[in-house]
C-alpha positions as CSV (number, residue, x, y, z in Angstrom):
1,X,65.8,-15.7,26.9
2,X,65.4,-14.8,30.4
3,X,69.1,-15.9,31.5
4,X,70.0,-13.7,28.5
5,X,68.3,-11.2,29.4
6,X,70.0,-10.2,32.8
7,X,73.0,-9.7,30.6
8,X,71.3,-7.1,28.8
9,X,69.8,-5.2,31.7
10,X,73.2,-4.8,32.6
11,X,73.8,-2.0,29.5
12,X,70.1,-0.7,29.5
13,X,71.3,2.7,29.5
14,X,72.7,2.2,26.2
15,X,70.0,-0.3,24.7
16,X,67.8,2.4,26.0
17,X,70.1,5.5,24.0
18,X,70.4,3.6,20.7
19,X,66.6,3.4,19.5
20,X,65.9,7.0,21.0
21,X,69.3,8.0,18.9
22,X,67.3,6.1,15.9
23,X,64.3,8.0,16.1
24,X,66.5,11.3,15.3
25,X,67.4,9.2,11.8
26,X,64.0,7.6,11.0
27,X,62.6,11.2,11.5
28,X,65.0,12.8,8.7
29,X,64.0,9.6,6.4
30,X,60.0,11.1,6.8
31,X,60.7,14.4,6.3
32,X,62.9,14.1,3.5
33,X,60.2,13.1,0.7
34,X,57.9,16.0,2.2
35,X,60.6,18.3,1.5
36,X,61.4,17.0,-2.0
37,X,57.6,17.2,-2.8
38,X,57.8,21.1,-1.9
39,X,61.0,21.8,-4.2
40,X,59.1,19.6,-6.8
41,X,56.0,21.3,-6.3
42,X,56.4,25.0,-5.4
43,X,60.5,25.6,-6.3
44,X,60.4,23.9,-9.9
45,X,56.5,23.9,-11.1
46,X,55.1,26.8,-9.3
47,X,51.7,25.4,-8.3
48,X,51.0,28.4,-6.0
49,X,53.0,30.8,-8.0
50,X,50.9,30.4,-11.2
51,X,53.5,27.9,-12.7
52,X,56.4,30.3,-12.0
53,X,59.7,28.1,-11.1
54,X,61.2,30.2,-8.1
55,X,64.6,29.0,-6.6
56,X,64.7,30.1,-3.7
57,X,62.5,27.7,-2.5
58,X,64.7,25.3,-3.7
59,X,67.8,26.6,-2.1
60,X,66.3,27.4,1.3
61,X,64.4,23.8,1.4
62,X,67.5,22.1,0.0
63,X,69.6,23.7,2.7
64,X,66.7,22.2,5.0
65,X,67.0,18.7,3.8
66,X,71.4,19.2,4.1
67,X,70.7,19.9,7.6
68,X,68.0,17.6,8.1
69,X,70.7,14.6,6.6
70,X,73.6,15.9,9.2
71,X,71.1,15.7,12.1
72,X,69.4,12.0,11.0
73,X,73.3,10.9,9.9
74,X,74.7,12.0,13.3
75,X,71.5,10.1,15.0
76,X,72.8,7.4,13.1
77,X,76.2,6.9,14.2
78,X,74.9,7.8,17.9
79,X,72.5,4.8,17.8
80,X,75.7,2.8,16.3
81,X,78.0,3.7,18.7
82,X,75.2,3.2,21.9
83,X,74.1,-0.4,20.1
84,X,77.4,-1.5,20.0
85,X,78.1,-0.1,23.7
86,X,75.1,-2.8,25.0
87,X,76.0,-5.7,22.2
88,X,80.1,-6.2,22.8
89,X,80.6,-5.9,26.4
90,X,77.1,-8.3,26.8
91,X,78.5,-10.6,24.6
92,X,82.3,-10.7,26.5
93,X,79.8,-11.2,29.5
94,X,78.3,-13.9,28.2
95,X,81.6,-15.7,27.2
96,X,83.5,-15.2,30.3
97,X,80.2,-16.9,32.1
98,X,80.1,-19.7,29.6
99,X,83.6,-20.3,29.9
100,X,83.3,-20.4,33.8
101,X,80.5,-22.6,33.6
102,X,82.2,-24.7,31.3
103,X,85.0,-25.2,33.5
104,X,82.7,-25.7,36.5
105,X,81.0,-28.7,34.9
106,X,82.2,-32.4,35.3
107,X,83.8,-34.3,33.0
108,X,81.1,-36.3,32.0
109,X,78.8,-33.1,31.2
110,X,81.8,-32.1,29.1
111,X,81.7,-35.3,27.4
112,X,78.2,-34.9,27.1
113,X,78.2,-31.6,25.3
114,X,81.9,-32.7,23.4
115,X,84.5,-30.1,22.9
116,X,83.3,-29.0,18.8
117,X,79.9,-28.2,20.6
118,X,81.0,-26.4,23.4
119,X,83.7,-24.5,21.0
120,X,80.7,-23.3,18.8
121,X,78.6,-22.3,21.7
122,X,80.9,-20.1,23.1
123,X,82.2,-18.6,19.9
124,X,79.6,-18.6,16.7
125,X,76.3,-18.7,19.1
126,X,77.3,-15.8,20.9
127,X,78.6,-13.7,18.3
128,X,74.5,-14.7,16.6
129,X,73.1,-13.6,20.4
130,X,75.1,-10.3,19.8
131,X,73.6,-10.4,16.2
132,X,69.8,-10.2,17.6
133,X,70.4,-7.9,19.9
134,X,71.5,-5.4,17.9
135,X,68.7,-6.2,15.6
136,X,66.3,-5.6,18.4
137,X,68.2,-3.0,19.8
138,X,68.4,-0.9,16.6
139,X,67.2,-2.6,13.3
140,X,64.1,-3.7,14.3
141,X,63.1,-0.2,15.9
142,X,63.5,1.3,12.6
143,X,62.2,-0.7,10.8
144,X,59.0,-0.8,13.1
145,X,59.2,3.3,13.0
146,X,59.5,3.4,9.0
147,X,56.9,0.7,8.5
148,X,54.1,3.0,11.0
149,X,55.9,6.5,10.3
150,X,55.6,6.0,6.3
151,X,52.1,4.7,6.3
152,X,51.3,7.4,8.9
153,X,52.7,10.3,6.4
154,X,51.8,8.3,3.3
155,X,47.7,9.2,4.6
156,X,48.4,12.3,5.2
157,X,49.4,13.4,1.8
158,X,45.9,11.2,0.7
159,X,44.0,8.5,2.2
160,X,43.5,7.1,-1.0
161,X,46.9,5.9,-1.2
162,X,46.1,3.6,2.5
163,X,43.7,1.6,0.0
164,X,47.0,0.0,-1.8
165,X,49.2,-0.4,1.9
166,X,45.8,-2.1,2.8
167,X,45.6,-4.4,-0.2
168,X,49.7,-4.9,-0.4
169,X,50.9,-5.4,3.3
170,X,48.5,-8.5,3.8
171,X,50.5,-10.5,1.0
172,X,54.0,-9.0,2.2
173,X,52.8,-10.6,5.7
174,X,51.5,-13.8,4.6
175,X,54.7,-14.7,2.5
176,X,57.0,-13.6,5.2
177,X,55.6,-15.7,7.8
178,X,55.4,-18.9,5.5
179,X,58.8,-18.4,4.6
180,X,59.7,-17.9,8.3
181,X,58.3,-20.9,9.6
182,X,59.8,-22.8,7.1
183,X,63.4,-21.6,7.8
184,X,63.4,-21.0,12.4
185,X,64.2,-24.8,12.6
186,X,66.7,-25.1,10.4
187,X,68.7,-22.3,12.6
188,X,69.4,-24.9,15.3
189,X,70.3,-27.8,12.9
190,X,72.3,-25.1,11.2
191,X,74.5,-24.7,14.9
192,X,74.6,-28.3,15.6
193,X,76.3,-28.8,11.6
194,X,78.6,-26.4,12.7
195,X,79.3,-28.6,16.2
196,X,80.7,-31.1,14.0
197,X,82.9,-29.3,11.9
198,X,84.4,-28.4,14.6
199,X,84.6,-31.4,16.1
200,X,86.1,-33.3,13.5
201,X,88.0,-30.1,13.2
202,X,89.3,-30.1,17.1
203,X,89.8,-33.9,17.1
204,X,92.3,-34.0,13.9
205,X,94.2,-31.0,14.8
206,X,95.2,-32.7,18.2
207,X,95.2,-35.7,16.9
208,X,97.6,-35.0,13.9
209,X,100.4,-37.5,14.9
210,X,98.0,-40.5,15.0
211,X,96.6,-39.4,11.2
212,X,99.8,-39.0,9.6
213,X,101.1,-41.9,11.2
214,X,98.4,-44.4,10.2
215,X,98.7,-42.5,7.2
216,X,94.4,-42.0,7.3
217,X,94.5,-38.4,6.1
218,X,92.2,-38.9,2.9
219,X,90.1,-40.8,5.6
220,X,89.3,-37.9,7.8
221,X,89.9,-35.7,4.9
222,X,86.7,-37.7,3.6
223,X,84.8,-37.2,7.0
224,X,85.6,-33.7,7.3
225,X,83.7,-33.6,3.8
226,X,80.7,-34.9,4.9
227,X,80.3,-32.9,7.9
228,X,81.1,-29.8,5.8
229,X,78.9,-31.5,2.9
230,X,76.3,-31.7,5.7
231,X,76.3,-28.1,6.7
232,X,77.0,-26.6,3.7
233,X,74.0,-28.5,3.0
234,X,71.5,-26.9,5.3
235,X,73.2,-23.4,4.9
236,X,71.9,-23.5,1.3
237,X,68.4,-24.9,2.2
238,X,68.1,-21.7,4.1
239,X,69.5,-19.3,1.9
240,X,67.4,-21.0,-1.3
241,X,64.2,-20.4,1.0
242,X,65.1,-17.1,1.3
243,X,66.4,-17.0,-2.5
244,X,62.8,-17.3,-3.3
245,X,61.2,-15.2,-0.4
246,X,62.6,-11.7,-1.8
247,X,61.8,-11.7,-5.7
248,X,58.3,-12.8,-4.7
249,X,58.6,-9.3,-1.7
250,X,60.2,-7.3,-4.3
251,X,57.1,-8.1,-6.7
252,X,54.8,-7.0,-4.6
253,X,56.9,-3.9,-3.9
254,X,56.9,-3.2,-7.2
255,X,53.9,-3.7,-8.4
256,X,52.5,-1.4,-4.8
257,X,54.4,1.6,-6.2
258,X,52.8,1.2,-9.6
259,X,49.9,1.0,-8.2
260,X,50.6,4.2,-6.2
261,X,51.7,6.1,-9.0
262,X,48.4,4.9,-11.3
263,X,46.1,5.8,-8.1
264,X,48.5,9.1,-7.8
265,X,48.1,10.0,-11.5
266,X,44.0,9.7,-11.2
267,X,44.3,12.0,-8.3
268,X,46.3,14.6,-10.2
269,X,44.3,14.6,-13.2
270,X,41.2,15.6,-10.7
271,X,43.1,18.1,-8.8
272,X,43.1,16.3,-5.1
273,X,46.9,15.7,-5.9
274,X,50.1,17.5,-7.2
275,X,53.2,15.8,-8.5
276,X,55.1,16.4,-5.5
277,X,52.7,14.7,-3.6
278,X,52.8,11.1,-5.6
279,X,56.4,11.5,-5.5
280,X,56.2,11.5,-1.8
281,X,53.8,8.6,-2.0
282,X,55.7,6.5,-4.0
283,X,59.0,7.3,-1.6
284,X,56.9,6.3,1.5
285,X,55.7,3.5,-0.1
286,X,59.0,1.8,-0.7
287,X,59.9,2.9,2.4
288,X,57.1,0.8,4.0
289,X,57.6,-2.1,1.7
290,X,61.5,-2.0,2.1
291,X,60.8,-2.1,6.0
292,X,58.6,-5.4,5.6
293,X,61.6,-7.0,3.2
294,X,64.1,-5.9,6.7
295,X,61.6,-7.0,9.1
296,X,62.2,-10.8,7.4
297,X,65.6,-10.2,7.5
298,X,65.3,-9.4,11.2
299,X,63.5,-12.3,11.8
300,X,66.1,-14.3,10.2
301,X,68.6,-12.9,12.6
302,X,66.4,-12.9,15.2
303,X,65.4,-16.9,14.6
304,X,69.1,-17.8,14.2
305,X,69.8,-15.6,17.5
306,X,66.9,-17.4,20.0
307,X,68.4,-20.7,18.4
308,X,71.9,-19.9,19.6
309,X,70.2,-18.4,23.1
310,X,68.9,-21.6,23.9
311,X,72.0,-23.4,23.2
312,X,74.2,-21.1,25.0
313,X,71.4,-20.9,28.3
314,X,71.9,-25.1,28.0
315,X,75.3,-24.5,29.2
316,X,74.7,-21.2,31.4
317,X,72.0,-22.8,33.4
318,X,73.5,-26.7,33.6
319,X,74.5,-27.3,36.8
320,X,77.3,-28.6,37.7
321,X,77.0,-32.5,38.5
322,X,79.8,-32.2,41.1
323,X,78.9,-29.5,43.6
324,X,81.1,-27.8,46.2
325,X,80.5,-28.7,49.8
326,X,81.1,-25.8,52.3
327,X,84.3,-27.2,54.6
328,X,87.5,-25.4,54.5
329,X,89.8,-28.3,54.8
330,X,91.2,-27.5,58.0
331,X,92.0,-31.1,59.8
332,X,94.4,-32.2,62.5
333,X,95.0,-35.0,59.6
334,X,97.8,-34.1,56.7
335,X,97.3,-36.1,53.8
336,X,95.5,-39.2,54.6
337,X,92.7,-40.9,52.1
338,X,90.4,-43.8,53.1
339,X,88.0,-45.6,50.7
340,X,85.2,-47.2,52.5
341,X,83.5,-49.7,50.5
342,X,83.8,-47.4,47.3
343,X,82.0,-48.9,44.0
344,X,82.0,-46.8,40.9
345,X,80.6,-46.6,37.6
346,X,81.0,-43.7,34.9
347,X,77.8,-41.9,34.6
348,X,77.9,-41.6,30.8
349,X,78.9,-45.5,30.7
350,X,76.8,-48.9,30.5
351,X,76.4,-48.7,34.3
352,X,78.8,-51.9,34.6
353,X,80.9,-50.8,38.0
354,X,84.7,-49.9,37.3
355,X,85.3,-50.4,41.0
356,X,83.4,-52.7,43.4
357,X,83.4,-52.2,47.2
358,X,87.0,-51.1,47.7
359,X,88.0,-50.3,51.0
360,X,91.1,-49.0,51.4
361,X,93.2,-46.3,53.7
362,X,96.5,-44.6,52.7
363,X,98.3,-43.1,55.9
364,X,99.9,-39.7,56.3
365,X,103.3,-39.9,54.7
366,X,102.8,-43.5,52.9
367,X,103.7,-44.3,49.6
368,X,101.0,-46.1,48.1
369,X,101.7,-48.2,44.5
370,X,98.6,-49.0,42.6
371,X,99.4,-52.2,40.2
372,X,96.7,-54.6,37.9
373,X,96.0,-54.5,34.5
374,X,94.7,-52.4,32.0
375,X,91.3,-51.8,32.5
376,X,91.1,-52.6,36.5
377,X,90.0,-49.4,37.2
378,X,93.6,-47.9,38.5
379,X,92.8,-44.2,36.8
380,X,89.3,-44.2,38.1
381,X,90.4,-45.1,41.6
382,X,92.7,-42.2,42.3
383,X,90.3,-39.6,39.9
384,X,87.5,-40.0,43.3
385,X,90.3,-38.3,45.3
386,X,90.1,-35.0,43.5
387,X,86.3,-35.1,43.2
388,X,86.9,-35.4,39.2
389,X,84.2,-38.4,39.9
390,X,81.7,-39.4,42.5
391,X,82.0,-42.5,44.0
392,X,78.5,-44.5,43.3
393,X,78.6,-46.2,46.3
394,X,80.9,-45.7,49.5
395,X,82.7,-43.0,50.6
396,X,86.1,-41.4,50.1
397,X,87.2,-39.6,52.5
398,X,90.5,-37.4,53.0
399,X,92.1,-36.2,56.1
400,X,88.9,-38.1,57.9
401,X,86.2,-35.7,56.0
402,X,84.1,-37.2,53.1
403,X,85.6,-35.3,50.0
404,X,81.7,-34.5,49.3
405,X,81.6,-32.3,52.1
406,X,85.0,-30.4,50.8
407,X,84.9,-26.8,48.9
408,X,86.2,-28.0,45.6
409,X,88.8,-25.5,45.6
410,X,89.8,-27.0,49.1
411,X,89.6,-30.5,48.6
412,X,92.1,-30.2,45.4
413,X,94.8,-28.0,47.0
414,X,95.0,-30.8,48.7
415,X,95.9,-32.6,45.9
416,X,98.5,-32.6,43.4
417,X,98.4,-34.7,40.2
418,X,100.4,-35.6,37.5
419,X,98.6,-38.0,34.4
420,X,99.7,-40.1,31.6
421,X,98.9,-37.4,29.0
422,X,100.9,-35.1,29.9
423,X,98.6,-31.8,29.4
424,X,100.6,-28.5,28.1
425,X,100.0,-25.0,27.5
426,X,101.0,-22.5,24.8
427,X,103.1,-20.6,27.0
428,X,107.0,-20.8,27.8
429,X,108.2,-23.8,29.8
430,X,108.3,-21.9,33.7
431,X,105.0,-20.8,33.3
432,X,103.9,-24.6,32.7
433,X,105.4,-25.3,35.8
434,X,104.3,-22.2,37.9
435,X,100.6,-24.0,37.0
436,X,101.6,-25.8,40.8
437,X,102.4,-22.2,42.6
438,X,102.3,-19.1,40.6
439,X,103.8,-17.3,43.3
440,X,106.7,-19.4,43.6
441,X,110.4,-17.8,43.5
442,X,113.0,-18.7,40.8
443,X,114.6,-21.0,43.4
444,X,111.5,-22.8,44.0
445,X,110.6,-23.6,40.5
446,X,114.4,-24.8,39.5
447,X,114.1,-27.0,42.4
448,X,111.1,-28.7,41.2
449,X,112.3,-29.5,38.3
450,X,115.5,-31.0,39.5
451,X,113.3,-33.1,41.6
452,X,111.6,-33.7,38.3
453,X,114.7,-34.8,36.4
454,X,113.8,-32.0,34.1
455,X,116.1,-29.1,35.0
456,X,118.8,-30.9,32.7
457,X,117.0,-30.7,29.2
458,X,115.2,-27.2,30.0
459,X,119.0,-25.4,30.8
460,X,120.0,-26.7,27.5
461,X,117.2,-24.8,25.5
462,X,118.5,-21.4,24.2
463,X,116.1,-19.7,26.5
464,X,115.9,-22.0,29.1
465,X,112.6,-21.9,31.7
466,X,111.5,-19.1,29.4
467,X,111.2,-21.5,26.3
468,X,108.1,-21.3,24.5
469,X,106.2,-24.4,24.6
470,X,103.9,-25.4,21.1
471,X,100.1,-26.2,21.3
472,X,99.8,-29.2,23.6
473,X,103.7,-29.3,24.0
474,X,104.0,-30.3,20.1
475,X,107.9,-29.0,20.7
476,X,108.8,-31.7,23.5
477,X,109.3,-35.5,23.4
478,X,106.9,-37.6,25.9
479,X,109.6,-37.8,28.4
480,X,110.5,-34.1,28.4
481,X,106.1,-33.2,28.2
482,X,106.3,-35.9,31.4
483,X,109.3,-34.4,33.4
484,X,107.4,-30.6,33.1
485,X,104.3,-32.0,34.2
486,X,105.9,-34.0,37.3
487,X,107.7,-30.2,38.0
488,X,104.0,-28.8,38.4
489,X,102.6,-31.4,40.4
490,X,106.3,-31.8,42.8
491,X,106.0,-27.2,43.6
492,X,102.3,-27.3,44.1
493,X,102.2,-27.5,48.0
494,X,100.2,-30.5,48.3
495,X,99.4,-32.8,50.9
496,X,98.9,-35.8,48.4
497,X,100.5,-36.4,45.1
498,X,99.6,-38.5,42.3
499,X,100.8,-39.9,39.9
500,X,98.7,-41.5,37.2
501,X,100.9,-43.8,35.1
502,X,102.8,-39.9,35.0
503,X,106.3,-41.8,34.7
504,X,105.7,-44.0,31.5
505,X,107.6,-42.6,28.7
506,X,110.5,-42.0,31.7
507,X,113.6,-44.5,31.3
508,X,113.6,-46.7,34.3
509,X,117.1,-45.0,35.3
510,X,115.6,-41.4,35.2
511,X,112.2,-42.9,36.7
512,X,114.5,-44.1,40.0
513,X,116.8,-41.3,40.0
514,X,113.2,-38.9,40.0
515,X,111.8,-41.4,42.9
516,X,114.8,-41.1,44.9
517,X,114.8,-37.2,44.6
518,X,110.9,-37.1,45.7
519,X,111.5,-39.0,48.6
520,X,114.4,-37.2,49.7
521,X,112.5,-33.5,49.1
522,X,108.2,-34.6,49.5
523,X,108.9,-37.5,52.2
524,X,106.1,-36.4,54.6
525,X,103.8,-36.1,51.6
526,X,101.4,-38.9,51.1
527,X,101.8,-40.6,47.1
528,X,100.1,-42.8,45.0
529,X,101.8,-44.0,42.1
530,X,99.8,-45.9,39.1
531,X,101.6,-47.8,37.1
532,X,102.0,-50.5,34.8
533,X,106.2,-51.4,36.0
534,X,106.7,-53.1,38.8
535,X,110.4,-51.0,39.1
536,X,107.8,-48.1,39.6
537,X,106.4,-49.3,42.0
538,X,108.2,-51.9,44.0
539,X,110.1,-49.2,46.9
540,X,106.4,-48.2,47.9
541,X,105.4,-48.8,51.2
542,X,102.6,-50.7,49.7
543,X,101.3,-52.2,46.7
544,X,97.4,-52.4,46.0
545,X,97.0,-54.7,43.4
546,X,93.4,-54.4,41.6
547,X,91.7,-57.2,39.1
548,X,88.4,-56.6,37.2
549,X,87.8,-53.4,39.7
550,X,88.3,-55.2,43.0
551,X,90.9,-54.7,45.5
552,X,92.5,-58.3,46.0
553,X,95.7,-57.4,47.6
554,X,97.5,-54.5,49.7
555,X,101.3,-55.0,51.0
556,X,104.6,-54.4,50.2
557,X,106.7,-55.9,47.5
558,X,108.0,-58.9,48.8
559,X,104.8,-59.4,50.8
560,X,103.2,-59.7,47.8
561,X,105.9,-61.8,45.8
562,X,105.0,-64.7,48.6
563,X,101.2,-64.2,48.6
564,X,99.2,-63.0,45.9
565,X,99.2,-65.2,42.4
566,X,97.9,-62.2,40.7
567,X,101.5,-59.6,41.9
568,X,103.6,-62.9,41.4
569,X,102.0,-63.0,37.2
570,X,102.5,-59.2,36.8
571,X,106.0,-59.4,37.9
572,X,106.4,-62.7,36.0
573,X,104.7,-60.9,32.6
574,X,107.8,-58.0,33.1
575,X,110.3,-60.6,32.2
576,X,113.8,-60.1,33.3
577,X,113.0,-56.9,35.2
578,X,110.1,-59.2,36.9
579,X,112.9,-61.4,38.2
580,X,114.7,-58.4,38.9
581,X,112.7,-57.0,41.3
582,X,112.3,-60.9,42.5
């Protein structure tokens, strides 16, 4: 609790307010049954008026206990209002910080955590850690001040009431904490139910092509079952524990304030009691049993919330595997990358190297084509660049620095990049593309994506740049979610651009027409260009040609036509555009 609890010191003056404002409503909840015990005793029988009923004590002490509600209900909505002051704004704290922390992290702790997981910790957790507080804030302060006040006033109406709170509370406590220690661990298996829910959730809502397609619906349908099945499962475990936890409470509630009124009906018939008196008794009594019954609720919400706290802190307090150096990125250098005898391996992987001891440099201004096949490690070469990975072994170093010593934020406005999955957001089509420069001008933007080939098929949409784009561009074809993504990389200012197999769903007319355009407007800027066509690739300046991770070839087209068996099968695989490019 500790990193949650700097979040709360933050709003102590209103986790402070609320359980002061609650002791203003617990008090009118004591002094209520007092008061009804004089209008029973003195206004209706008349005990010290020789059993004369007289109403105006039961007009002047009813117009007490109006009062007395007003004051302890406006205490009540006080301690609401300050409670909820300290709970919502700690809780928007704690998302914006998980959020930021979640975007800080690498890819592989995201993988590590998964997407359903992380989308429940930073949703349903919180909202529990908001939950607790609250409860600790203000429902657990009243109950604490009930439970003490009530046996406090319940003695001083007659101590020979404390001999049933002494023989009652020990079996209240005793099956409240069997109960509780039963149910605390299922709170976290509870959460990590709920993680795959939404996992399965997340994964078939993106993936909703690929179901309907394969036609698998009732097969994910089925696993969607199981996971509910599976939390549904534990939710009622829980709740059935509890099922049986309160008729057994209740019980002993019960049979306390029978036990009151028997001991309270010995002690009228001797004179050491009135009436009034055991109606008081019995009031505090269920007062003090009702506060045990919410003190196991609280500790429901309070188990389910330090479940949820620790889960949330796993995210808060995991640092970041890829940590920001402290150099600005100021070099004489512009655009310039150099692999020195770089091996890689994916840290959540079998620890088999994707890369082995590639050395490589890519001058300022070069186009640089990265060819082999699937699998050779092309994607994970160019992902070192931006820090998305750490090389394992070697260095990679751009504009002469090793990009470990970079600022993050430095090191990838250096960079622009463009992928394969083409990654959209639900917002219109110009602000996808201002992603590169958000203070670009109108000019700037319908440049890039002219330079993009896109500017054709976005002035053809009714509302043109200001198009609304679906969840993960659902409304665009490849080629068109392609073209916008290519726009953001080519108006980001960049000194290297990259492009990760970005061109594959492109016609290979529209791929040269977009190559020609870049060269003409980004020829001073440095690009690699993975791909899997040779017609992508085959103007670069050079071609590195990877096989099972290793580098075994760097040179231009027809350099590599006349020396490297590996180029010459590629090309030879392609067919007629093979002996095209020939």
């Amino acid at each position: 609790m500790k990193s949650i609890w700097k979040y709360i010191k933050r709003y102590w003056i209103w986790a402070i307010l609320a359980p002061i404002a609650m002791v203003g409503e617990v008090s009118m909840d004591l002094i209520q049954p007092q008061l009804m015990a004089e209008i029973v005793d003195e206004g209706v029988l008349g005990l010290s008026n020789g059993g004369v009923s007289d109403l105006d004590i039961v007009l002047t002490t009813g117009r007490d206990m109006i009062l007395w509600c007003i004051f302890g209900a406006t205490c009540g909505v006080l301690s609401g209002v300050f409670a909820n002051l300290c709970c919502q704004p700690l809780g928007g704290d704690l998302r914006e910080d998980a959020f930021r922390q979640i975007m800080s992290l690498s890819f592989a702790q995201t993988n590590r955590f998964s997407t359903g997981s992380l989308v429940t910790r930073i949703t349903n957790d919180i909202t529990q850690i908001q939950n607790m507080v609250m409860q600790c804030i203000r429902g657990s302060f009243r109950t604490l001040l009930l439970f003490l006040g009530g046996i406090g006033c319940m003695l001083m109406l007659d101590l020979s009431f404390g001999v049933v709170i002494a023989c009652a509370l020990p079996l209240v406590a005793g099956c409240s904490w069997y109960f509780l220690r039963k149910t605390a661990p299922l709170f976290t298996v509870l959460q990590e139910r709920l993680d795959r829910v939404n996992s399965v959730m997340q994964e078939n809502v993106t993936g909703a092509r690929v179901v309907k397609a394969y036609v698998r619906e009732g097969y994910e349908e089925e696993r969607f079952d199981a996971a509910n099945e599976e939390l549904i499962g534990t939710q009622l475990h829980i709740l059935e524990l509890f099922a049986t936890m309160t008729p057994l409470l209740n019980i002993v509630l019960n049979v306390s304030v029978v036990a009151v009124i028997y001991v309270g009906g010995i002690r009228v018939q001797s004179g050491g009691a009135t009436p009034g008196t055991v109606m008081a008794a019995i009031t505090y009594v269920s007062q003090i049993m009702n506060a045990v019954l919410r003190m196991a609720m609280i500790f429901q919400t309070l188990s389910r919330g330090f479940a949820s706290a620790r889960r949330v802190e796993e995210v808060i307090n995991c640092t970041p595997s890829i940590g920001s150096g402290a150099f600005d990125g100021k070099t004489d250098l512009r655009g310039q990358v150099e692999l020195r005898d770089v091996s890689f391996a994916y840290p959540d992987g079998s620890g088999e190297p994707v890369l082995r001891h590639i050395s490589l440099t890519v001058r300022p201004g070069e186009t640089l084509g990265i060819m082999g096949a699937t699998g050779c490690g092309k994607s994970s070469l160019v992902q070192l660049i931006p820090r998305f990975y750490d090389a394992t072994e070697g260095a990679v170093l751009v504009d002469g620095v090793d990009v470990r010593e970079y600022d993050l934020h430095a090191l990838r406005d250096k960079v622009a990049i463009a992928l394969q999955k083409s990654e959209l957001f639900s917002t219109t089509l110009g602000e996808n593309i201002r992603w590169g420069r958000e203070d670009a001008t109108q000019e700037e933007l319908e440049e890039a994506a002219e330079v993009a080939q896109a500017a054709e098929f976005i002035r053809r949409k009714s509302d043109g740049f200001d198009t609304p784009v679906a969840e993960k561009g659902m409304s665009l074809s490849g080629g068109q979610k392609q073209r916008v993504a290519i726009s953001r990389a080519v108006l980001k200012d960049a000194e290297i651009l990259i492009f990760d197999d970005a061109t594959s769903a492109l016609d290979l007319k529209t791929e040269a027409e977009l190559y020609a355009a870049l060269n003409q407007k980004k020829g001073n800027v440095t690009k690699i260009i993975v791909a899997q066509r040779v017609a992508s690739v085959q103007n670069a300046d050079r071609i590195a040609v990877l096989e099972e991770g290793r580098l075994v070839a760097c040179a231009s087209h027809r350099e590599l036509l006349r020396t490297c068996p590996v180029y010459r099968d590629i090309c030879r695989s392609q067919g007629k555009e093979g002996e095209q490019v020939g």
